[in-house]
C-alpha positions as a printed NumPy array, in Angstrom:
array([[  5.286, -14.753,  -0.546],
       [  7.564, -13.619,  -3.456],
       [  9.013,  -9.986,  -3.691],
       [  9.466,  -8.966,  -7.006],
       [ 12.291,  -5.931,  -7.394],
       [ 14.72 ,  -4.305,  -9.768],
       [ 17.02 ,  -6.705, -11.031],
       [ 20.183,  -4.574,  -9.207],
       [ 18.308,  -4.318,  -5.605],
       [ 17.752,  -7.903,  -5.903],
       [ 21.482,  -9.583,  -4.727],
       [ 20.774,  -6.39 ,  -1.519],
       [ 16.981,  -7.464,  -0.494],
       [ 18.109, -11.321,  -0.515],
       [ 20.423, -10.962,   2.317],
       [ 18.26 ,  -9.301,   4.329],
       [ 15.169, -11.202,   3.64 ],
       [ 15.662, -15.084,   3.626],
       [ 11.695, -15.729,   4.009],
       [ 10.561, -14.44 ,   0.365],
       [ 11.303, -15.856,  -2.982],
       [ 12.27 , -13.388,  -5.125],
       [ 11.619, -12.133,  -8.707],
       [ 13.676, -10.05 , -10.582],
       [ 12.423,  -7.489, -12.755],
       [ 14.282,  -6.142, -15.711],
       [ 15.264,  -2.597, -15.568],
       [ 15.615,   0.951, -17.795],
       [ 19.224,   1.629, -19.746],
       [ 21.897,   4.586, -18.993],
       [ 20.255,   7.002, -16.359],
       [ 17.804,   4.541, -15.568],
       [ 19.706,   1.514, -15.1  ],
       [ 17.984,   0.997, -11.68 ],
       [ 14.421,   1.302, -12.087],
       [ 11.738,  -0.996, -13.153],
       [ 11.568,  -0.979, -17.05 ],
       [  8.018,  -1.44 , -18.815],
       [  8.251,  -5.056, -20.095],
       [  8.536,  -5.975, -16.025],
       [  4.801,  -6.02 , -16.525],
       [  4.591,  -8.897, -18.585],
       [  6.967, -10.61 , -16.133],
       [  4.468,  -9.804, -13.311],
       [  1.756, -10.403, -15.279],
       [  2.429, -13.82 , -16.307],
       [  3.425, -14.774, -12.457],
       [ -0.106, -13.03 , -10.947],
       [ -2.358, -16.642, -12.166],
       [ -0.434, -18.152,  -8.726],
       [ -1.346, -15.418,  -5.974],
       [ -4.213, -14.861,  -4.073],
       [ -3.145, -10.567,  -3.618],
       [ -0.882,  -8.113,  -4.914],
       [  1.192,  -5.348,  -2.767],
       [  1.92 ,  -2.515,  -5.714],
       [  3.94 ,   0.603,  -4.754],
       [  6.676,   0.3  ,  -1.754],
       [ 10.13 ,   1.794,  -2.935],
       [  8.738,   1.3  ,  -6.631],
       [ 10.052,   5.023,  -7.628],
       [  8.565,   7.585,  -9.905],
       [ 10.989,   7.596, -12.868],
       [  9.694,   7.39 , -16.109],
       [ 10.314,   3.814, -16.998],
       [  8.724,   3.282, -13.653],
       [  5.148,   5.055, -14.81 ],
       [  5.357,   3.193, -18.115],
       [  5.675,  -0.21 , -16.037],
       [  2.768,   1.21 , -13.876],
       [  0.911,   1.851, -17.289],
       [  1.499,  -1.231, -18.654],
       [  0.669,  -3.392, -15.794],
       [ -2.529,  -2.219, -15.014],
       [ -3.573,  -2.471, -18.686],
       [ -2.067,  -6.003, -18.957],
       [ -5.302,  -8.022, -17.684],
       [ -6.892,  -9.916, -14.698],
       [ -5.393,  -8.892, -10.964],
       [ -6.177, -10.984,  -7.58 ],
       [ -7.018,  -8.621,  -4.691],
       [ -4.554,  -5.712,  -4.794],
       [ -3.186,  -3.232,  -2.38 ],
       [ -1.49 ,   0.072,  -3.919],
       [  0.596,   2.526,  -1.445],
       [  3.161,   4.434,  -2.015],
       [  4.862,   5.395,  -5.29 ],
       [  2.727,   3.37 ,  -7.052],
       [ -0.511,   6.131,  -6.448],
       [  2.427,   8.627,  -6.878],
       [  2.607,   7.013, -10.555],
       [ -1.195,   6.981, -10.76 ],
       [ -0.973,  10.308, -10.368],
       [  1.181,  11.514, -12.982],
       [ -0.201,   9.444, -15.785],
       [ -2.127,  12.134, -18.033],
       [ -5.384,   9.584, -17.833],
       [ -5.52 ,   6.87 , -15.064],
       [ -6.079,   3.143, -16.476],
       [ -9.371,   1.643, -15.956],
       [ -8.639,  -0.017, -11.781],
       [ -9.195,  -3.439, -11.694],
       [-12.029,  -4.404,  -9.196],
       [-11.034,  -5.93 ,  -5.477],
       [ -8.373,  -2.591,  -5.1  ],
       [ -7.523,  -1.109,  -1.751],
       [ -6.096,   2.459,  -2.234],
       [ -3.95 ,   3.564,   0.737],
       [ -2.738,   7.447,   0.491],
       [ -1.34 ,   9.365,   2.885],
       [ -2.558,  13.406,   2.784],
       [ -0.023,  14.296,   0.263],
       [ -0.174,  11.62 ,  -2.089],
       [ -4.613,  12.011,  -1.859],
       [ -3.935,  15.137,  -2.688],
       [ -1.856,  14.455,  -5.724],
       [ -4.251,  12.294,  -6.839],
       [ -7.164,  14.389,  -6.736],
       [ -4.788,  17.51 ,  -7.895],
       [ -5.82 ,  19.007,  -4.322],
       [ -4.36 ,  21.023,  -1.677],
       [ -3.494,  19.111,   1.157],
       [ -4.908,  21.691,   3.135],
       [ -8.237,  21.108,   1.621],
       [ -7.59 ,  17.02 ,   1.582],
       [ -7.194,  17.414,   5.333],
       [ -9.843,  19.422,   5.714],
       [-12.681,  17.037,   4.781],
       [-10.786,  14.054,   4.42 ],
       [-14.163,  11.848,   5.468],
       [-15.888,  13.269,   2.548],
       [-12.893,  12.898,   0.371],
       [-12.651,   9.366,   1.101],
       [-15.949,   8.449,   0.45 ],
       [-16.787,  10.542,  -3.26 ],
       [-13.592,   9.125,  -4.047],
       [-13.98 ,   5.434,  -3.383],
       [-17.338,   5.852,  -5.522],
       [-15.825,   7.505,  -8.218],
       [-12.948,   5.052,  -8.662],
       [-14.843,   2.175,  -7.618],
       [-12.239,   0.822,  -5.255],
       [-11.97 ,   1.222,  -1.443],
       [ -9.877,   4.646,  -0.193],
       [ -7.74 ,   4.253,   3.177],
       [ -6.757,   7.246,   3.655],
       [ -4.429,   7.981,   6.072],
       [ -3.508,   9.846,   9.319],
       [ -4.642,  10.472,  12.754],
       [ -7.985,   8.521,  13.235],
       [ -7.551,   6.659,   9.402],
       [-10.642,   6.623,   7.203],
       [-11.382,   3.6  ,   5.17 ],
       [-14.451,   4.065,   2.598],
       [-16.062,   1.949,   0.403],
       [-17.478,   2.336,  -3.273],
       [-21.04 ,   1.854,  -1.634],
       [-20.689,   5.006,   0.631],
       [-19.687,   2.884,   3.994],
       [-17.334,   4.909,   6.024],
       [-15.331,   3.601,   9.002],
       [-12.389,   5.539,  11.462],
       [-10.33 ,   3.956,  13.158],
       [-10.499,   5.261,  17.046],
       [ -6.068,   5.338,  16.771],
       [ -3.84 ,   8.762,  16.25 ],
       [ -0.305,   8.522,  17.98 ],
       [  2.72 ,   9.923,  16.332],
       [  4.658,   6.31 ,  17.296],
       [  2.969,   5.787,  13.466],
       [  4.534,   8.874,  11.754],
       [  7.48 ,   7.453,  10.732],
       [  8.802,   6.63 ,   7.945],
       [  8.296,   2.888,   6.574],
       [  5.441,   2.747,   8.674],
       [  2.594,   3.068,   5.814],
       [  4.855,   0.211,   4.228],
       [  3.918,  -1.877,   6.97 ],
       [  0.168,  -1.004,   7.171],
       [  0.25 ,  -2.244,   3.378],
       [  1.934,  -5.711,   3.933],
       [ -0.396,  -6.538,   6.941],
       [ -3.757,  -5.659,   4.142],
       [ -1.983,  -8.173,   1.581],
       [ -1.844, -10.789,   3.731],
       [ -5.608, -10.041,   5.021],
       [ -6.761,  -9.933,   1.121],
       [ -4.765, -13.508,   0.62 ],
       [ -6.171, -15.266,   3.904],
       [ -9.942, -13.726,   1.383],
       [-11.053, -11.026,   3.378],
       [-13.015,  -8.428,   0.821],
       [-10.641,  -5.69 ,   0.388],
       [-13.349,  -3.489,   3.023],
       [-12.844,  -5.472,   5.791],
       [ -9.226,  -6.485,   5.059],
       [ -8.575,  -2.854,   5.306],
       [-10.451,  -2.495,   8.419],
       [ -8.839,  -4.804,  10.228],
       [ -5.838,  -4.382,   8.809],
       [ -5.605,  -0.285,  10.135],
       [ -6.767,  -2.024,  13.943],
       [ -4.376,  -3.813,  13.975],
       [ -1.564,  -1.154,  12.764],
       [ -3.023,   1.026,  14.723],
       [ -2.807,  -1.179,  17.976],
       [  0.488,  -2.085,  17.292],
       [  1.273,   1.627,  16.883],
       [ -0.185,   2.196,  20.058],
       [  1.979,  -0.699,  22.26 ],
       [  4.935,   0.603,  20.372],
       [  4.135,   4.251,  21.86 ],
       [  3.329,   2.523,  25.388],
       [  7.064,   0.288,  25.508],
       [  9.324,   2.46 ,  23.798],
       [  7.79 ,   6.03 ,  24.055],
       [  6.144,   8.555,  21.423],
       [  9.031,   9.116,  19.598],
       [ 11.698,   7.418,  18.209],
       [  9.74 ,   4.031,  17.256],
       [ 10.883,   2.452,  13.979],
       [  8.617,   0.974,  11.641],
       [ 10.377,  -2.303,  11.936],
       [  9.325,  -2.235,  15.87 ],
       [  5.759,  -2.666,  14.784],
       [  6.578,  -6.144,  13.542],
       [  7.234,  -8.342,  16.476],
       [  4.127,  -6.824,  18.026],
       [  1.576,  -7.528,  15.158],
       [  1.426, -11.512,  16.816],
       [  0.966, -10.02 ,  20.409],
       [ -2.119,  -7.691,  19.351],
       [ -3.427, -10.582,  16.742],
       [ -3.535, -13.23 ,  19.852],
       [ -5.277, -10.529,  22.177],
       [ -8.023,  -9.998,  19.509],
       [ -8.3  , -13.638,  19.3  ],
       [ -8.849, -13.859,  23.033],
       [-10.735, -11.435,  23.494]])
């Protein structure tokens, strides 16, 4: 697994992290010193041939430079299976005309962030966020997770699935983060992006749930959802 940040965040994350390798992206000038500057993309780019799935969007930002790299990357050529959360569909979002998506995407918005990207209310996302998911995975040809209590995951063909989970142990911050990392490494081990976010939302979700059951309804960290991810992966696997 390699983690590939801002040049400045990069001496901070390797401290914390010793299991990643790490590459360093070049970043903006002046006001922008510390976000992602477009030419990353051809630094990511000409890494990708090596991976079996790409994680796009976790603490990326929204600046500028940031939307350019977003821009450029997604115009730059051939992706393996790719997962984008967070600021990256915030980016997606603000770009006056989206990129054509590369096939084998997962999609993974929150209420607010579907919302941007359809330039609804999310009063209106929420209200009919089944039939939300699904026009939208057809439209952009990629499979929509979008989440909340009892997350919807639809694909391009019109399948629909919910996942039987809502406990607030999962609203909390970092927590979507999570969800993301655990559909990577389902798209690497070649699950289609469908079923790798299928299972990937159980077994969030399940782990959500334990956390909830141990610690209590609030107050659970998303970083307490990690050491339980191996318990609820062995149950499956007995059961």
């Amino acid at each position: 697994m390699t983690g590939a940040v801002a040049e400045p965040v990069w001496p901070l994350v390797t401290g914390r992290l010793a299991e990643p390798t790490w590459l360093p992206l070049p970043t903006g000038t002046g006001d922008a010193v510390s976000t992602i500057a477009a030419e990353a993309a051809a630094v990511v780019q000409e890494r990708l041939a090596g991976y079996d799935a790409l994680v796009l969007g976790c603490g990326l930002g929204t600046a500028a430079t940031t939307r350019e790299f977003v821009k450029a990357l997604l115009h730059a050529g051939t992706f393996p299976a790719t997962i984008i959360d967070a600021d990256r569909l915030n980016n997606l979002a603000r770009l006056p005309a989206w990129p054509r998506l590369p096939p084998q995407i997962v999609l993974t918005p929150h209420p607010a962030e579907l919302a941007r990207l359809c330039d609804l209310s999310v009063t209106d996302v929420v209200a009919r966020r089944w039939e939300l998911a699904r026009e939208q995975a057809a439209a952009w040809n990629t499979v929509v997770l979008a989440k909340g209590p009892y997350t919807v995951i639809a694909a391009p063909d019109g399948t629909l699935a919910v996942l039987p989970v809502a406990t607030p142990a999962l609203a909390t911050a970092g927590t979507g983060d999570v969800l993301a990392g655990i559909i990577g490494g389902l798209l690497a081990q070649g699950l289609t992006p469908f079923r790798a976010a299928c299972v990937g939302a159980w077994l969030h979700g399940k782990a959500g749930e334990q956390c909830a059951t141990e610690i209590g309804r609030a107050g659970v960290m998303a970083s307490d959802l990690l050491p339980r991810l191996p318990q609820v992966i062995h149950a499956l696997s007995a059961a």
